[in-house]
N, C-alpha and C positions, 0 to 999 in steps of 0.2 A: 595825032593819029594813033590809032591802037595798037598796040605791039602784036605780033603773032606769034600764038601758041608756041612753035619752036622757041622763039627770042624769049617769051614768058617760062619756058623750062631751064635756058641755057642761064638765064638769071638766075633762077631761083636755084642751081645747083651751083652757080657760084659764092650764091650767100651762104649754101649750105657749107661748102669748103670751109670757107673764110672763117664762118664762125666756128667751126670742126678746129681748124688752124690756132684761132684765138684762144678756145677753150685748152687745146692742146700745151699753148705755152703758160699757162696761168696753172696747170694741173700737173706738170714735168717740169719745175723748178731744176733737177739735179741734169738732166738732160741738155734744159737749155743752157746753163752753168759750161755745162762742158763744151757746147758749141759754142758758146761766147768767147772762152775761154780760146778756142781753137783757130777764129774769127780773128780775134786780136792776135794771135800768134805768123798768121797768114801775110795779115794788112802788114806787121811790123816787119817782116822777112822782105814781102813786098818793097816796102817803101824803103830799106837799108840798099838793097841789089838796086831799083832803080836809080839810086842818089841822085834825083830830079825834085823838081819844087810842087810833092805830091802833098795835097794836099791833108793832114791830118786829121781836120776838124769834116771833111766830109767823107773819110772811107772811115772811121769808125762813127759814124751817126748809126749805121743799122744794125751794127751789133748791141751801141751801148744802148739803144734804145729795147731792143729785144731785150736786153740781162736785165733792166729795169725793169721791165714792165713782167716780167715772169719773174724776178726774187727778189723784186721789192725797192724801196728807196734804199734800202742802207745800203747791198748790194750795187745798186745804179751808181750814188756817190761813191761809193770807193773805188769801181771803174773809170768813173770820170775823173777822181781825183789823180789813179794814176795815167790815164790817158793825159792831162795835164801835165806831168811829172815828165813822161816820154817826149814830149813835143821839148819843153824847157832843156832839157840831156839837147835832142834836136837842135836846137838853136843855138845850145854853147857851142856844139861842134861844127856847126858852120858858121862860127866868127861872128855870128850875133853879139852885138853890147849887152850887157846885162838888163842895161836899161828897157834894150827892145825884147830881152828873155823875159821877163818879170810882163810888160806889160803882155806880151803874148801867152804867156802863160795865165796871170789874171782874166781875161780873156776867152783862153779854152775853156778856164774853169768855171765860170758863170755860164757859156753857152753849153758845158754840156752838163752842168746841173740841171738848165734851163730844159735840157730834154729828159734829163731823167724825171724832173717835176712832173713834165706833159708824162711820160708814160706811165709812173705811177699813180695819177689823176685818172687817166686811162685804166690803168687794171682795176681802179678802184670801182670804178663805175661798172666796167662789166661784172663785176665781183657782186656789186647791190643788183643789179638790175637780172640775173641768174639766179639771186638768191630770192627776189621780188617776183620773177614769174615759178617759181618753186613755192613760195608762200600761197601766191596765185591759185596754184593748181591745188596743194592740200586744202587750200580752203573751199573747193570746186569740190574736190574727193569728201570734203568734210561734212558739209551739206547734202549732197547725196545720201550718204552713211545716215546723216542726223534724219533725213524724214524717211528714209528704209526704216532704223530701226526707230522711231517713233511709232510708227506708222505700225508696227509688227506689236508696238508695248499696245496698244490699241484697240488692236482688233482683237485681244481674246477676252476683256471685259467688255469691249460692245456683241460679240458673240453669246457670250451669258446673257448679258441684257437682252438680247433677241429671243432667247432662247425660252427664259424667263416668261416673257412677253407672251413671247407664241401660247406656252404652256399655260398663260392665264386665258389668252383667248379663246381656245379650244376648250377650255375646263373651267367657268368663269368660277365655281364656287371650290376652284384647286382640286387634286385629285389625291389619292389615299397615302400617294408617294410622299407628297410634299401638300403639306397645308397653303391657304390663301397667305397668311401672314410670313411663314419664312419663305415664299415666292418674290414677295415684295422686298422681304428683307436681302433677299441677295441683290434684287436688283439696283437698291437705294446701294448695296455693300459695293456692287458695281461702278456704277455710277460715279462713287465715290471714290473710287480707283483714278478713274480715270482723269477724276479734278485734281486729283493727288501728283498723277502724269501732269499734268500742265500744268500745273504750278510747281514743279520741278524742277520743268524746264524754264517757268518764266523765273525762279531764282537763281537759275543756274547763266541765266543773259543776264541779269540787274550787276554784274561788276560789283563795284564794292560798296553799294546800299544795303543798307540791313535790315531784313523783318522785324516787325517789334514782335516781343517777347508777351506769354499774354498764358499767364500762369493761371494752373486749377488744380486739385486735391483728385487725386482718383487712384481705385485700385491697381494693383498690376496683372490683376488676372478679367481686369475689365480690356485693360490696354490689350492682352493675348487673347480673349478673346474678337474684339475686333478688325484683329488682326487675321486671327484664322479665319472669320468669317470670308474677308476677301480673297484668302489663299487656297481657300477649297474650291472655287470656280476657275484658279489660275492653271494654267498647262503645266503640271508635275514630272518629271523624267520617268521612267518607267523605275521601279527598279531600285527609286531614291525615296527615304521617305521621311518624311517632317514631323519634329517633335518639337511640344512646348512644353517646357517646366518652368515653375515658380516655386521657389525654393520655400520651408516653410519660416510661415513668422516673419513673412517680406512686408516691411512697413508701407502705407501707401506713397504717391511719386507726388513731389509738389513742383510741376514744372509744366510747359506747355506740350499737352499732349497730342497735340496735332501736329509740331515740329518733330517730338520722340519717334510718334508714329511713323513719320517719313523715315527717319533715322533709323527704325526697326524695318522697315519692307523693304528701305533698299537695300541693308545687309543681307535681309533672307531670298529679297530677289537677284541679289548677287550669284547667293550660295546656291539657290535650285538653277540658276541659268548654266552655274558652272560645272555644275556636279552632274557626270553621268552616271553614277553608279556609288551603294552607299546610304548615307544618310545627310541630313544636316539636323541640326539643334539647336533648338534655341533654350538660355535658359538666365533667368531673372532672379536675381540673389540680392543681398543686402549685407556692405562689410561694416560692422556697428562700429571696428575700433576707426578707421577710417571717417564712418559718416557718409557712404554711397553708396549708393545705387549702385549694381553691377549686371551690365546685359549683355550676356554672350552670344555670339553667333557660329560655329565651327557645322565645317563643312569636309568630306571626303573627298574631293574635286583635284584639278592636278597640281594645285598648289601656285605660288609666283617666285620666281625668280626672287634671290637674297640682292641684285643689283636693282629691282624694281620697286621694291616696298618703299622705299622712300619718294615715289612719284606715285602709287598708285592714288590719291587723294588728290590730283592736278586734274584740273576742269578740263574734258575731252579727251584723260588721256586711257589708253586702253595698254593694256599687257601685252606682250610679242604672240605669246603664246593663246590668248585669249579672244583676240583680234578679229577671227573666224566666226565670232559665235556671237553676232550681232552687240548690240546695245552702244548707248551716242557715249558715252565715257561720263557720266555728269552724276552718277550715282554715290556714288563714294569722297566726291567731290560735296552732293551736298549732306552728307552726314557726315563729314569734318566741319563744316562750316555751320549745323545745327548743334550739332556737339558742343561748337565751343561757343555759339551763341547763348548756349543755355548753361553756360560756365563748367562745362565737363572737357574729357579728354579722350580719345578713340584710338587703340594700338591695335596691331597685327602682327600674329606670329604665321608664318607658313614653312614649309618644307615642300620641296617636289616630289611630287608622288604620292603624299600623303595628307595634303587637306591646309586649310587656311581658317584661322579662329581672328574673328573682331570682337572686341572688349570695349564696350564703351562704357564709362563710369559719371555719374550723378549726382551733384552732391543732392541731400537732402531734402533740401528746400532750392527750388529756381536762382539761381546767381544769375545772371546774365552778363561774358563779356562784359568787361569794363565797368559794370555797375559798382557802386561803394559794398563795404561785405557789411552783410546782417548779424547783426548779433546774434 
């Protein structure tokens, strides 16, 4: 038979208590401490005034079972061990044998370990199962987030691309603004974007598989400009503005340039997503006593936290302060992990207030992770 509405509420606001109650004692450790404490002071008063054959082993079950299950087994056993202790005192004063003191005390002690086990078994389970639908729900929060801001990285190189498009349809032979050939060329630069998106994401799911490594000879001012190319269609802050320099006498990069390349947009798309105001810079150097490559990134944006820098490189994870301002967290995550696929290294220095510079360094010629070193 169905239950009715009333009865369906009068329930569900008693589970809500209950678990209200539950969470209560698992979260006010020092609280319940003191009401245990007060508990057994009560029962023992109790049980000396009435000098009748009260039983001990069942007026403290609900206290020692609360102090357990709210501060833990060690806390539970040493309750039970002195609840044992009392009953034995107990037994010598009313003429109990030793024999019958010992075994009753043996006794206490096993049965109310016996409940301290069950309630610390108990808090443990709501302790996982609080922390499981808690995981539950960020990872609800998390996907959400993830095709928002996917979905937002998206749409302003498929907007180019349309945009592009339209502009060749209306004008098949291009129009004075923009010739036929670099209409096309944004659009492939677009395009390109956007594969660059998805497969950013699809390295940032693969866990700990690795890309192969897939080396080639080219300049650096081929790499900036490829790079500008797609950064001129990208939505800029008002206000912010973007520079590339290539320091002179920069030898060319012998390493896979379509990992670098990633490695470079997502610092710069860091830096423009974060900066309202200012500039960002990029700039490509070569330290000859070292042997690397050096490519800067700094930015005038509000900077990260001195407690965060050491997490900002963790897949999904975003800054307290940066949190607002879309993107799925996987950026920086993977130019740590191309970085050092390609046998380089990536630092950050920031200050708040005043801006955030990524360094990432190269050697020479392509190393890859774990590979043997070249002569």
């Amino acid at each position: 038979m169905a239950e009715s509405p009333a009865s369906q509420m009068a329930a569900s606001r008693a589970q809500t208590a209950l678990l209200a109650a539950e969470r209560y004692l698992r979260t006010h450790p020092g609280a319940v401490g003191m009401l245990a404490v007060c508990a057994f002071v009560v029962i023992g008063v109790v049980h000396l005034r009435a000098d009748g054959e009260l039983s001990m082993a069942i007026t403290y079950v609900v206290p020692l079972a609360v102090c357990a299950y709210a501060l833990g087994a060690v806390a539970g056993a040493t309750m039970a061990i002195g609840i044992a202790v009392l009953f034995f005192l107990d037994a010598i004063n009313r003429d109990f044998t030793i024999d019958e003191a010992v075994m009753g005390f043996t006794a206490r002690v096993v049965g109310n370990l016996g409940i301290v086990a069950i309630s610390a078994v108990a808090a443990m389970a709501a302790r996982a199962r609080e922390h499981y639908l808690e995981a539950q729900q960020d990872l609800v929060s998390l996907r959400a987030d993830l095709v928002s801001a996917f979905s937002h990285d998206l749409r302003a190189p498929l907007t180019a691309i349309t945009g592009y498009a339209e502009l060749l349809r209306y004008s098949p032979g291009g129009d004075a603004a923009l010739p036929l050939p670099e209409a096309l060329d944004r659009i492939l630069a677009n395009a390109a974007r956007i594969d660059h998106l998805i497969g950013d994401m699809l390295v940032a799911g693969e866990g700990a598989s690795v890309p192969p490594v897939q080396a080639s000879r080219f300049a650096p001012e081929e790499l900036v400009a490829a790079l500008r190319a797609e950064f001129d269609d990208a939505p800029c802050p008002s206000g912010v503005s973007l520079s590339w320099v290539v320091a002179p006498e920069t030898p060319p990069l012998q390493t896979d340039r379509d990992k670098l390349m990633s490695v470079v947009r997502n610092l710069v798309g860091n830096a423009l997503k974060f900066t309202s105001e200012g500039s960002v810079a990029v700039r490509l150097g070569y330290d000859r006593e070292a042997g690397m490559h050096r490519i800067e990134v700094a930015d005038t944006g509000p900077g990260i936290a001195a407690e965060e820098l050491t997490q900002v490189f963790q897949r999904f994870y975003r800054a307290a302060r940066t949190s607002q301002r879309g993107g799925f967290g996987v950026g920086l995550f993977i130019v740590k992990r191309f970085t050092e696929l390609l046998g380089g290294t990536v630092s950050v220095q920031s200050q708040l207030g005043r801006g955030t510079a990524f360094v990432v360094s190269l050697p020479a010629a392509a190393q890859p992770a774990g590979a043997p070193p070249t002569a």
